[in-house]
C-alpha positions as a Markdown table, in Angstrom:
| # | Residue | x | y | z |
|---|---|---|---|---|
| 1 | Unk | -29.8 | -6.4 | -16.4 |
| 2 | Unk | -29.7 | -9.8 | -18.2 |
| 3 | Unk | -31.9 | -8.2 | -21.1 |
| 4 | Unk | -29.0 | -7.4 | -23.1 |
| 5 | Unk | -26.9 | -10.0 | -22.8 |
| 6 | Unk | -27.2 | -12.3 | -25.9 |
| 7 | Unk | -25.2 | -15.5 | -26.0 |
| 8 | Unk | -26.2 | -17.9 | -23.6 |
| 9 | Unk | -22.3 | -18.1 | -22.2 |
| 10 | Unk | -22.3 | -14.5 | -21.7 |
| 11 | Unk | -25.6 | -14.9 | -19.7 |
| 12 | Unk | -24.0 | -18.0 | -17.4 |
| 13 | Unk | -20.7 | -16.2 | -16.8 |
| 14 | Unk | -22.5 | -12.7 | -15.2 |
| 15 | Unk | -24.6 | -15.0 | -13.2 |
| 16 | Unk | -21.0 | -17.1 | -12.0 |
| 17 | Unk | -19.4 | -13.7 | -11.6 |
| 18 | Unk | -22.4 | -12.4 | -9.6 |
| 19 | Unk | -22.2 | -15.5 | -7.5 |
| 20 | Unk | -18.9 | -15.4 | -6.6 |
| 21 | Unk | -18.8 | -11.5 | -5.8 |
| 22 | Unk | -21.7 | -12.4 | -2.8 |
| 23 | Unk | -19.8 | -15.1 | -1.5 |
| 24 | Unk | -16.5 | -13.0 | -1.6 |
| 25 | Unk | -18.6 | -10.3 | 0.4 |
| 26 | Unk | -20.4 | -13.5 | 2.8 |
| 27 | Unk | -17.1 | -15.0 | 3.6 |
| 28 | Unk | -15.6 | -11.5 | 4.4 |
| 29 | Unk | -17.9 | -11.0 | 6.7 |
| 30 | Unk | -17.8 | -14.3 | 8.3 |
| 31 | Unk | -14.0 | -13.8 | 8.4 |
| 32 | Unk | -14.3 | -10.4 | 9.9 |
| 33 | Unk | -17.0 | -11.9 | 12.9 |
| 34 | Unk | -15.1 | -15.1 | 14.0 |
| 35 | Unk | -11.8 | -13.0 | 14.2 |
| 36 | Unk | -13.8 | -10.1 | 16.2 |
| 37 | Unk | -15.4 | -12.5 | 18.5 |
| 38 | Unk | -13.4 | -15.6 | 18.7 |
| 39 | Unk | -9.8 | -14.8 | 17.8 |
| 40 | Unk | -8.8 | -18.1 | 16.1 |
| 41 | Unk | -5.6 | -19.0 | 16.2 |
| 42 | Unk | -3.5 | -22.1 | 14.7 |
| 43 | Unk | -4.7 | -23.5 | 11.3 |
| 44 | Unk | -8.0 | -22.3 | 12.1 |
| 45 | Unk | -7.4 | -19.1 | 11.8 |
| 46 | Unk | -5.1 | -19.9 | 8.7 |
| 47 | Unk | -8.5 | -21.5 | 7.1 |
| 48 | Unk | -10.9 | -18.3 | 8.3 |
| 49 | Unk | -8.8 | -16.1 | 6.8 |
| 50 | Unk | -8.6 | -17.4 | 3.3 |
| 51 | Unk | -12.0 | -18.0 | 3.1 |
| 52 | Unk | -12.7 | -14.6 | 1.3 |
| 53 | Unk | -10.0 | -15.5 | -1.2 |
| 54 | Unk | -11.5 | -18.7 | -2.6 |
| 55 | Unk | -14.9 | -16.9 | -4.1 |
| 56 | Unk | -12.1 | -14.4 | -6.5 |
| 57 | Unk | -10.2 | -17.7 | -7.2 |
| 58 | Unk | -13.6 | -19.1 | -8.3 |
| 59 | Unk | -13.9 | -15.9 | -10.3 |
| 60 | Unk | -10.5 | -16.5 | -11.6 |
| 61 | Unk | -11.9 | -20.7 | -12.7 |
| 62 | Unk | -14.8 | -19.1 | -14.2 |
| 63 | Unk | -13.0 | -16.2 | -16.2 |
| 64 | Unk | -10.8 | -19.3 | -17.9 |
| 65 | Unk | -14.2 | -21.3 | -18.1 |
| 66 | Unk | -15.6 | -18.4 | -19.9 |
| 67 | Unk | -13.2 | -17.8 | -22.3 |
| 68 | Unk | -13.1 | -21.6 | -23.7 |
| 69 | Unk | -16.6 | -21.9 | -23.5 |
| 70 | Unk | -17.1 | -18.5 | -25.8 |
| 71 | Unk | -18.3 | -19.5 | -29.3 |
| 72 | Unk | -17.9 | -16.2 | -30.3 |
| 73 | Unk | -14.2 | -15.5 | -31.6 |
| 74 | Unk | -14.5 | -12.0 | -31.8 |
| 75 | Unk | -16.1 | -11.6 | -28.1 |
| 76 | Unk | -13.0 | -14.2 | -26.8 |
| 77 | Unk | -10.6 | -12.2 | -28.6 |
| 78 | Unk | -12.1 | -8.9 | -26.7 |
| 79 | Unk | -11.9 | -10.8 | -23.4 |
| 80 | Unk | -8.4 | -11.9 | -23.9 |
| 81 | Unk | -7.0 | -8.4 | -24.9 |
| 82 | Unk | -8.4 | -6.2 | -22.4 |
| 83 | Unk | -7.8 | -9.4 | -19.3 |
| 84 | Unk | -4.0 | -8.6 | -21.0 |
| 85 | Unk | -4.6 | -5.1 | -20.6 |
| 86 | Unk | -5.6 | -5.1 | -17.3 |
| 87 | Unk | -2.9 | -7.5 | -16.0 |
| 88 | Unk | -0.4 | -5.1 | -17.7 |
| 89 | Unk | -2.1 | -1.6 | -15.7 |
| 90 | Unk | -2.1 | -3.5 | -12.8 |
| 91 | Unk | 1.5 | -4.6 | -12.8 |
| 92 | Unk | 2.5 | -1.1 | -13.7 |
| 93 | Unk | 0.6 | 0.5 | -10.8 |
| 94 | Unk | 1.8 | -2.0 | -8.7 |
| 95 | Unk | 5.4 | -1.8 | -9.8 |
| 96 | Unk | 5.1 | 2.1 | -9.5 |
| 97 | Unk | 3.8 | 2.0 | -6.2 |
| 98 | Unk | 6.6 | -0.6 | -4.9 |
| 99 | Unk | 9.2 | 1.7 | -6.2 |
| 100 | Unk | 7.3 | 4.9 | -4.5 |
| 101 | Unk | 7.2 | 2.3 | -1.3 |
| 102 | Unk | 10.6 | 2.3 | -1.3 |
| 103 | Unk | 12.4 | 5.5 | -2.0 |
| 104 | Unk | 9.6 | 8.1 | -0.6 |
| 105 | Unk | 8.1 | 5.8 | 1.7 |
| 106 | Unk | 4.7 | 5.6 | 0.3 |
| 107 | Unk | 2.2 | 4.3 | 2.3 |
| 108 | Unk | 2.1 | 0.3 | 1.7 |
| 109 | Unk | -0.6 | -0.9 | -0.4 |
| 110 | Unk | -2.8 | -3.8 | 0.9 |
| 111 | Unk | -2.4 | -6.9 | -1.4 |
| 112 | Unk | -5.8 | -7.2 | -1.3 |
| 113 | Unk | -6.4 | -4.3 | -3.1 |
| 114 | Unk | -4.9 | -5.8 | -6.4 |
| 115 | Unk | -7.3 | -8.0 | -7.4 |
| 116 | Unk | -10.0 | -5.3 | -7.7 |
| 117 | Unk | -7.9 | -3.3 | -9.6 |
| 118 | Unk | -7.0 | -5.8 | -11.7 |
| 119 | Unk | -10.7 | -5.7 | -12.4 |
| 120 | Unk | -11.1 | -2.0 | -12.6 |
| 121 | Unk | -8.3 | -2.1 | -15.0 |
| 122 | Unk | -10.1 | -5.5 | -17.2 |
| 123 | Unk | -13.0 | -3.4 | -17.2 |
| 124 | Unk | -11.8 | 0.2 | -19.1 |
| 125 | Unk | -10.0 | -1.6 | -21.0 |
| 126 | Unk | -13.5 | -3.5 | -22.4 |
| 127 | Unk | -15.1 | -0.8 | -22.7 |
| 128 | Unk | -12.1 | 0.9 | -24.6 |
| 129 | Unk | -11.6 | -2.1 | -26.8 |
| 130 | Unk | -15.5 | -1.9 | -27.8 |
| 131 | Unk | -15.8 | 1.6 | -28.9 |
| 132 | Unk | -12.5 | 1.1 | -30.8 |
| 133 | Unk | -14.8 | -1.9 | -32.3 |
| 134 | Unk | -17.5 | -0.2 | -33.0 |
């Protein structure tokens, strides 16, 4: 997996990324047990229940890390247009779905749901960017 990766930041950014995405999926889990099996309540359970959250704000650190440590201007630049691509898919989903929300009554979509397709969205839009590059 980390065969072709070249530049050093690259390398430390998949492992951070890698990282984070098992903790996200650790402290779900915890999350899910203690509110099966203990129902918290009060600031405890205010605590339990962002503790999924702060692995995808790591993420979110080491995204910003990554770009200002990248030497590379041509791979920042990549990073930076298709993290703006992705932002902008994933406001106009969202946006769409509000609006579908409101006048046909649309199933809500969970908030935690936009992350990941903020990520999904990042993601094609790499790969897009790089066989336009190529």
């Amino acid at each position: 997996m980390f065969c072709s990766i070249k530049s050093p930041t690259e390398r430390r950014y998949v492992i951070r990324m890698w990282i984070m995405a098992a903790l996200c999926v650790l402290f779900s889990l915890v999350a899910a047990v203690v509110f099966r099996l203990c129902h918290p309540h009060g600031i405890l359970a205010y605590l339990v229940a962002v503790l999924p959250a702060l692995p995808i704000t790591g993420a979110l650190i080491y995204t910003g890390v990554y770009i200002a440590e990248e030497k590379d201007e041509f791979q920042k630049n990549l990073g930076v247009q298709s993290m703006i691509w992705g932002i902008g898919a994933t406001l106009s989903v969202t946006v769409v779905w509000g609006f579908l929300e409101n006048f046909v009554h649309l199933r809500h979509m969970d908030l935690i749901l936009v992350y990941p397709l903020f990520c999904m969205c990042s993601g094609i839009s790499f790969g897009l960017l790089q066989l336009r590059y190529r």
